[in-house]
N, C-alpha and C positions, 0 to 999 in steps of 0.2 A: 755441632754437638757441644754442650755446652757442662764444663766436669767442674769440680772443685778440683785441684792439684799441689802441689809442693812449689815454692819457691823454687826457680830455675836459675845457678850463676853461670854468666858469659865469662871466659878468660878474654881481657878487654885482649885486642891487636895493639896495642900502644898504649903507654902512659908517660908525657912529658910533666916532669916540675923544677921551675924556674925558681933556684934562691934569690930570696931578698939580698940587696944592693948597703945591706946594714942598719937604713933607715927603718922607720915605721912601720913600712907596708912588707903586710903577708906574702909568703911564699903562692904562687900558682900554680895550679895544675892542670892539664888538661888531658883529655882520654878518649881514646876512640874506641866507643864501646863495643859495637856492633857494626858491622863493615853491608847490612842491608840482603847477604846471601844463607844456603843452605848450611848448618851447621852439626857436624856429627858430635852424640851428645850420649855417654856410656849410661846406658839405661835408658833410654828414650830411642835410640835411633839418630837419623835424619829432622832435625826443624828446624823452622826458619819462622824470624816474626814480624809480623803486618807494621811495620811503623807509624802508619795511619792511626792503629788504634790502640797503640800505648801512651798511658795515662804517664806523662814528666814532668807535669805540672811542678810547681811547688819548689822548694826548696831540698837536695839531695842531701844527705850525711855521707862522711867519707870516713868510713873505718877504717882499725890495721887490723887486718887477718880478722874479720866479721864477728870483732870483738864489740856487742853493743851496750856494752854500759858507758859511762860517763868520760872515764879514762879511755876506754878504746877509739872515742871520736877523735880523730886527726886536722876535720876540716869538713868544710860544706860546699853546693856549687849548685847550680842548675842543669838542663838536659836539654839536650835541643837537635832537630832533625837536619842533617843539610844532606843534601845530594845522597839519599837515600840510604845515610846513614846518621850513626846514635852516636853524639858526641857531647862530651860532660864535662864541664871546665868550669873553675872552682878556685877555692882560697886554703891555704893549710892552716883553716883558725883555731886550731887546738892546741892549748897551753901543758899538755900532760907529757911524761917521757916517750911516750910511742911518739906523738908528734913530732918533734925534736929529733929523738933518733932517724926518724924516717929524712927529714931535713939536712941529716948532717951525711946520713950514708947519701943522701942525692949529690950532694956538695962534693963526695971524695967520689964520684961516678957511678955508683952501682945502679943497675936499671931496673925500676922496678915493676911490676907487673901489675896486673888490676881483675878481682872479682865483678860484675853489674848482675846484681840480683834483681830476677824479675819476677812477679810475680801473676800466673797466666789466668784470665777469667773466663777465655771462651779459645777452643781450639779445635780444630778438624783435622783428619787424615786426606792425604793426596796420592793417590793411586801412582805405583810406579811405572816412570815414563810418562805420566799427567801433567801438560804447564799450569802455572799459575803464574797471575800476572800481581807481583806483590815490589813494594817498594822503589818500582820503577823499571822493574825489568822483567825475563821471563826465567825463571825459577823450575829447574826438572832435577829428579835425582832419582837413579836408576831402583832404587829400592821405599821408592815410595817416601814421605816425610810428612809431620806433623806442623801443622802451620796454626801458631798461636794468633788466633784474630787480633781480641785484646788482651790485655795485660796492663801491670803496674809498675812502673820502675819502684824499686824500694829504697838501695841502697848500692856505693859502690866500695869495694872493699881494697885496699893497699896492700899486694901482699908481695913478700919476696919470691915465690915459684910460681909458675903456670900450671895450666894441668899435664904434668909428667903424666906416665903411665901407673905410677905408684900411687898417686894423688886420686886419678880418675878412679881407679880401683874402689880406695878407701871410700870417697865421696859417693859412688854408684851402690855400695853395700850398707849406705846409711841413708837412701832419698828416702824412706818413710820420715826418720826423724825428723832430719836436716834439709838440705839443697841438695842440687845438683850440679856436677862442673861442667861447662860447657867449652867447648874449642871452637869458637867463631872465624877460622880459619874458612873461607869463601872455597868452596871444588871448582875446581875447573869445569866446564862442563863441553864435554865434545859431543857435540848433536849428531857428528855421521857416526860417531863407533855406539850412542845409546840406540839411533834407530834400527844399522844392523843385528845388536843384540836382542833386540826386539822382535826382528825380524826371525834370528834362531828361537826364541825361546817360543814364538808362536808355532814355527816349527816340529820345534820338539813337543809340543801341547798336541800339535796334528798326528803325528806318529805314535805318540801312548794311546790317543782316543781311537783311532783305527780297529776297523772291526774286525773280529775274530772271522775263522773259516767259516763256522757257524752265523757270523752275525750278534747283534747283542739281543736278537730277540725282544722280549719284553723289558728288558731293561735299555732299551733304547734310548726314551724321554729320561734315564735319569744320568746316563752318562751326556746326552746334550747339554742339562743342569750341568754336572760338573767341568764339561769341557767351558760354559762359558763361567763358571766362576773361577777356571784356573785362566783364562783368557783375563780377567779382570782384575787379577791378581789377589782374589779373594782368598784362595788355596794355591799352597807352592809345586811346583810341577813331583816331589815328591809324596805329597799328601793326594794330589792326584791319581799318580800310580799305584799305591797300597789301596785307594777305594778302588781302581780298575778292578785291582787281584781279587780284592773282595767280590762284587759281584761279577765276577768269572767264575768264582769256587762256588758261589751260591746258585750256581745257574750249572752245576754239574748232576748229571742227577744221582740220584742218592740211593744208596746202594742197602738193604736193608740186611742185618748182621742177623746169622741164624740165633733164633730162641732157643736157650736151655731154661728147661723148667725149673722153679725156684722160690721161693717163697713170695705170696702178694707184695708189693711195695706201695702201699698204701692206702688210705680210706676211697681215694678214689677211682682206684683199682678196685674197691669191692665193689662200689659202686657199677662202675662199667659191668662189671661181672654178673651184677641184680638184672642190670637193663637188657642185656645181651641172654640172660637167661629168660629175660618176661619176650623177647623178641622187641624191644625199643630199643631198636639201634640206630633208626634218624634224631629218638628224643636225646639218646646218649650222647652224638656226634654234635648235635645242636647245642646239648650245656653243658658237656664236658672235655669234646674235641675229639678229634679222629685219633691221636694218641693216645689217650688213655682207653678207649673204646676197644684199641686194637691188643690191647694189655688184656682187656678185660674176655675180648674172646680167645683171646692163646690160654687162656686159662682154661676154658671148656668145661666150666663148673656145670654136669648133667644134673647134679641137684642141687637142692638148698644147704644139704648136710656140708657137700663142697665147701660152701660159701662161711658155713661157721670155721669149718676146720682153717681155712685160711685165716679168719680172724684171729681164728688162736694163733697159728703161726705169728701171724704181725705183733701179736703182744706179748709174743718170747712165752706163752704158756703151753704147759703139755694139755696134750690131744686126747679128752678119755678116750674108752674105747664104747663107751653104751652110746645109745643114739641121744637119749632123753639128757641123760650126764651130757653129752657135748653139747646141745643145743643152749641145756641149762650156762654154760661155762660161757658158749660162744654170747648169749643175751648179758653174760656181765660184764666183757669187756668194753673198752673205748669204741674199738673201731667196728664191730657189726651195729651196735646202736644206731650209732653215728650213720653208719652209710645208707641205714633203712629210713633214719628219718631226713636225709638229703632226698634219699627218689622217695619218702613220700611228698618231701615239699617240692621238687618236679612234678610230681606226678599231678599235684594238689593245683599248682601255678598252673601247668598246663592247663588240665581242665578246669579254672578257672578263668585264665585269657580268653577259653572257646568257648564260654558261653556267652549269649545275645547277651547286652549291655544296651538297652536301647535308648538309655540315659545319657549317655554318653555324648547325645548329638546336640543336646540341648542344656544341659546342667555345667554349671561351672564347678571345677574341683579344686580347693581350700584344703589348706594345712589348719592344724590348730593344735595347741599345746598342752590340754587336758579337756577334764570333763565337766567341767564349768560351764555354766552360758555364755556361750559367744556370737559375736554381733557378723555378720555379715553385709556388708554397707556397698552400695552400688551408688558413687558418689554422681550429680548429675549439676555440669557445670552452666548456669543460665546465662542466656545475654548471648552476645558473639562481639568481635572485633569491630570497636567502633571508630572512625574516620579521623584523626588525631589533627589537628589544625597547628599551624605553625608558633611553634613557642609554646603549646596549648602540654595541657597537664592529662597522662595517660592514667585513665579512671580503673578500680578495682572490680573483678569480677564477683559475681556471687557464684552459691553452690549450695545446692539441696541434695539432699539424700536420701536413698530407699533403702531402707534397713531392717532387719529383723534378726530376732536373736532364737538360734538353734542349739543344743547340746551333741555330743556324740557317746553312744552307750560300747557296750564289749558285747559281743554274740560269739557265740563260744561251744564246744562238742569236743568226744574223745574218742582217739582214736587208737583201736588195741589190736595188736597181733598176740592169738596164743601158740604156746610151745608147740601145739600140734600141730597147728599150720605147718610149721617148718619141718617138724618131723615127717611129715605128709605130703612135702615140698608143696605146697596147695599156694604161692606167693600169688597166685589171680589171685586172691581173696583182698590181699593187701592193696594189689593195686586199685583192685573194682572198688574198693573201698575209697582210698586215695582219693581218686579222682569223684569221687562221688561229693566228696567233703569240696572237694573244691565245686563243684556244680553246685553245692550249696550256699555255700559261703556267697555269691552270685545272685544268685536265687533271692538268699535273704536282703543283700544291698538291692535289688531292684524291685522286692517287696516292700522295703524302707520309702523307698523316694514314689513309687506309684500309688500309697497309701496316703502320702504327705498330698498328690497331687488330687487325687480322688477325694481328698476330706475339703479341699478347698477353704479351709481352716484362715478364718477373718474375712472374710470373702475378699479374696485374691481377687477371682473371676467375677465380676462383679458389673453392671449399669454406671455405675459410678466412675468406672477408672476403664471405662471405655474398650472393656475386653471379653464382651458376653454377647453371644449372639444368640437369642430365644426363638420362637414362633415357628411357623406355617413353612418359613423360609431357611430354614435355622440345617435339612437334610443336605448331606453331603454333595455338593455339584458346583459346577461350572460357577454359578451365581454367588454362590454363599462362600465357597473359597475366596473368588473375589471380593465380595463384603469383609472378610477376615483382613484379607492382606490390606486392605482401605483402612480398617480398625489401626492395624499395627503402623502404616506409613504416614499416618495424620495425627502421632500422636505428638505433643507439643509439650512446652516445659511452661513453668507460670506465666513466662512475660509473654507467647504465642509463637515461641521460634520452634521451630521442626525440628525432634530429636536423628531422623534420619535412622531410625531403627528397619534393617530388611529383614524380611521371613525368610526363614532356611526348612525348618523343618514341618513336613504334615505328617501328625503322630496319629494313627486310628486304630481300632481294634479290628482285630481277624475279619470281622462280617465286613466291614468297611473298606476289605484292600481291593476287592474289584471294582468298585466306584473309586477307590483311589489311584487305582491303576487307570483307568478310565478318562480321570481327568486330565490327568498326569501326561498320561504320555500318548491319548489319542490324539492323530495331526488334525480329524476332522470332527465338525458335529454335525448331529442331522438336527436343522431349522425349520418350522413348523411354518413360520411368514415367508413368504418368499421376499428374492429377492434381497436376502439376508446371507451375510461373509458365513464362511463353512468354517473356517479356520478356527483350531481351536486357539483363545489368547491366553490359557492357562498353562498349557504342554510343557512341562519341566519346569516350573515357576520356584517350586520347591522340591523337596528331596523327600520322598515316605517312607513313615517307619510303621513299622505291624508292632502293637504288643496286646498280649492276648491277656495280662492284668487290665486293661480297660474294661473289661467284659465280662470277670471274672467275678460273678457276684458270690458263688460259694465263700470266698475269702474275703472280699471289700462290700457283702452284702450290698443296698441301694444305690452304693454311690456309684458301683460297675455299670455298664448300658453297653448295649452292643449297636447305639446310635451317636453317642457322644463324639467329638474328635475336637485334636487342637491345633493350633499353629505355634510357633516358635520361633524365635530366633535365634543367632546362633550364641554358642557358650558364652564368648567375650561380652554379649549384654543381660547376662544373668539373671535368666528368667527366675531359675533355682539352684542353689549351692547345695553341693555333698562333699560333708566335711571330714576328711582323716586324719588320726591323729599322726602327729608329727608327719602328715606328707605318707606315711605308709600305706601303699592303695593294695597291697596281697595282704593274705593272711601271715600270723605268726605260726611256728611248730615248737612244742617245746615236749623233751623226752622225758619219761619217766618209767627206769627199769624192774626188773622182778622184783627189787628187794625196797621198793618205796610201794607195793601195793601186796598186802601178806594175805590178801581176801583171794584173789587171782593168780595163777600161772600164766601170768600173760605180760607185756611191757606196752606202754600207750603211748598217746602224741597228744598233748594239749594241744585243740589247734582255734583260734580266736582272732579277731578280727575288729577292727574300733573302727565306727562310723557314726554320719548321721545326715539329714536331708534337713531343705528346709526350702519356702519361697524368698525370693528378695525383689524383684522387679516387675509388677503387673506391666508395665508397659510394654515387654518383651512376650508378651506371651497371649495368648488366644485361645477361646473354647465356646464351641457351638455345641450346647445341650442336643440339636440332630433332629427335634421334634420341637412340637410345640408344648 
């Protein structure tokens, strides 16, 4: 793992300096920086570093007390590895008082100590009780330690103290700004007393994880999880025990606290209460949870009046006492609005998911960002990987495209509950409504796209682009399916390579599903020549779909037949695109109360919907006019 981090200082194990003899030649020094073992370091832990990969090149600076201006340089030296350790020896060539001083307190004995700032570029964690083979030896330390790969020597610093316990403090509450102090004092390392403690701590890791009386049940695979991430030392055997408690307490079972009746607690509570009253207590549980569902029947709203009077409740207002007054009061709060146009958009969603979609199997679905003309592009890359010769120069592909540009419109209806309804508690009206708006919404997207395909608009379907099958032979069977699926597997890009497009889908109308079931999935055929295979080679080739707008001339007048049929392939080679705005593929709901429509006693639901259809790819796609 490789971080950016803070310069790290070593408190060197030694610093010898030899005064000059009075002559010319500079004082010496030399320092043992790093003695090659584990080092405990206040704010980091346990590290130790790879001396393989510290950068000491160069020339070293020797500060006093990690003074770096001009005056604080003392001296310079090099760095150099021996016997798997960092040792730095140098000259005292600075002519400034710190130099000097530091020179003359060596002279009268004073011993002084040494900073080695390092600065780390790449470093890892080593699992405690984990060897590493670093420096020359083998490296354990019971709590785990950070081992700096590489690094940069920077600088070694002169100072009069080591790291006391005062020092570490200060320097540990300052590693964002500054460095870090380190204590490169080598641990002992007793390998029998780390492997028996090892040896407990696994121990004690088998005794927490031990199974209750009961067992851990279903929470079995996740205390395994935690047992081997405390085995790994990933979690400490305390963080271990508080997750045991925890799923111990969650696996008690739960004890349900008696109901006192009380005012709704909120919209979707009224809601549960709508659904629980229409009897959708699986659609309730389904989008709004077995919680709030179960709020919603302890409530036991027997009417609709119920349901207002609780709204009132929720919005702190008094309760008239006329029916027509409350219903009126409970339609201008927040929360009754609110909760009728959530289950109508359930209700709307729902029966909009359940209606056939038989687009679905073959059209690919697009986002798009307004209602502009936008392009649809089904990019189609020519050529294929060609044989690259040695030294030889990798040549550029081409790409052609299939494109067409479609718009998306808003289709749109209202939807209104009156005051009577509710006083009449009559809510089927709402629902049957509801859900009707959604089977519409439906209806109209798959009127869209079966209109686009039926118009055949620029001839898509066409001699030309090698996806029309006409004539005498052109009826639904064994033969001419095969001719289709030949159309679509031979179809090629300019230079003659095979796009390698498969048929997934055979689309026919109602009159067409017994012949399509026929081909489809009969094992056998009856053969008129003898001596001819029985087997059918069509049997499950593709997948059928029924849609009864192929046939439906009242509404797509000429272009309907109830002989026609197509083949397809699947989404991903976009035969035809339906496009939404922004990605939205349900309808919108928007509310609009008593007091925005003064013509009505009644409150409504904008409800609207942005789409649009288009073709893009003749090659994906097949159609046998079914006659001649």
């Amino acid at each position: 793992m490789t971080t950016a981090v803070e310069n790290i200082l070593l408190a060197a194990t030694e610093v010898a300096i030899e005064a000059s003899d009075g002559g010319a030649k500079r004082p010496q020094i030399s320092i043992i920086a790093y003695s090659g073992g584990v080092m405990r370091v206040p704010g980091w832990g346990d590290v130790a570093l790879d001396l393989d990969g510290l950068d000491a090149a160069g020339q070293i600076p020797l500060l006093a007390d990690h003074d770096a201006r001009v005056g604080g340089v003392v001296g310079h030296g090099e760095a150099a590895v021996r016997d798997g350790r960092l040792i730095v020896a140098g000259v005292m060539s600075g002519a400034g008082p710190a130099a000097q001083q530091i020179v003359e307190m060596s002279k009268g004995g004073f011993a002084f100590q040494a900073s080695v700032g390092v600065e780390p570029a790449e470093h890892e964690p080593v699992r405690a009780g984990e060897p590493a083979e670093v420096n020359g030896r083998t490296l354990v330390s019971q709590r785990g330690f950070t081992l700096v790969r590489r690094g940069r020597l920077r600088e070694v610093s002169i100072t009069p103290l080591g790291a006391d316990a005062g020092t570490s403090v200060a320097i540990a509450a300052s590693r964002t700004k500054e460095r870090i102090q380190m204590n490169t004092e080598v641990q002992n390392i007793d390998e029998a007393a780390i492997r028996a403690r090892e040896r407990d701590r696994l121990k004690q890791i088998e005794a927490v994880c031990a199974a209750p009386n009961g067992g851990w049940g279903a929470a079995s695979s996740r205390v395994e999880e935690l047992k081997a991430s405390a085995i790994a030392g990933e979690i400490t055997p305390q963080d271990l025990s508080a997750q045991l408690l925890n799923i111990l307490r969650e696996s008690r079972p739960k004890v349900a606290s008696p109901w006192q009746p009380q005012p709704v607690g909120g919209v979707a509570t009224l809601e549960a209460a709508l659904l629980s009253r229409l009897g959708l207590t699986a659609l309730g549980e389904k989008t709004l949870g077995a919680v709030a569902m179960e709020h919603g029947e302890r409530f036991k709203a027997t009417h609709a009046l119920d349901i207002c009077r609780a709204a009132l409740m929720l919005d702190g207002q008094d309760v008239p006492h006329g029916r027509e007054e409350m219903v009126r009061a409970a339609l201008s709060t927040y929360s009754l609005p609110t909760a009728l146009g959530n289950l109508a958009n359930k209700l709307l969603l729902d029966a909009y998911e359940e209606s056939p979609a038989t687009w679905r199997a073959f059209c690919s679905v697009r986002s798009v960002a307004d209602f502009k003309p936008n392009t649809a592009i089904r990019p189609s890359f020519t050529g294929q990987l060609e044989q690259l010769a040695p030294g030889g120069e990798i040549k550029h592909g081409q790409v052609s495209e299939w494109y067409t540009q479609f718009q998306i419109d808003t289709f749109a209806k209202m939807l209104s509950v009156d005051r009577r309804d509710i006083v009449n508690d009559d809510l089927g009206v709402f629902e049957d409504a509801s859900r009707a708006y959604g089977r519409m919404a439906m209806r109209r997207l798959s009127d869209l796209v079966y209109q686009v395909l039926l118009a055949n608009e620029g001839g898509f379907f066409s001699a030309a682009n090698n996806n029309l099958i006409i004539g005498a032979d052109a009826a639904l069977g064994i033969d001419s399916l095969a001719k289709a699926i030949a159309f679509m597997l031979t179809q090629r890009d300019d230079e003659g390579n095979d796009l390698d497009i498969r048929p997934k889908t055979l689309l026919v109308p109602p009159e067409l599903q017994p012949a399509a079931k026929a081909v489809l999935e009969s094992e056998f055929i009856q053969q008129i020549a003898e001596k001819q295979p029985t087997g059918n080679s069509m049997r499950r080739v593709v997948s059928p779909e029924v849609e009864p707008r192929l046939s439906n001339s009242l509404k797509f007048g000429a272009a309907a037949s109830t002989k026609h049929w197509y083949l397809f392939a699947s989404p991903s080679n976009v035969p035809m695109v339906v496009g939404f705005l922004n990605g939205k593929q349900t309808t919108t709901v928007e509310f609009f109360g008593l007091d925005q429509q003064v013509n009505r006693l009644a409150v409504s639901w904008r409800v609207y919907h942005d789409f649009g259809a288009a073709f893009v790819d003749p090659r994906a796609a097949v159609r046998s006019k079914g006659e001649a």
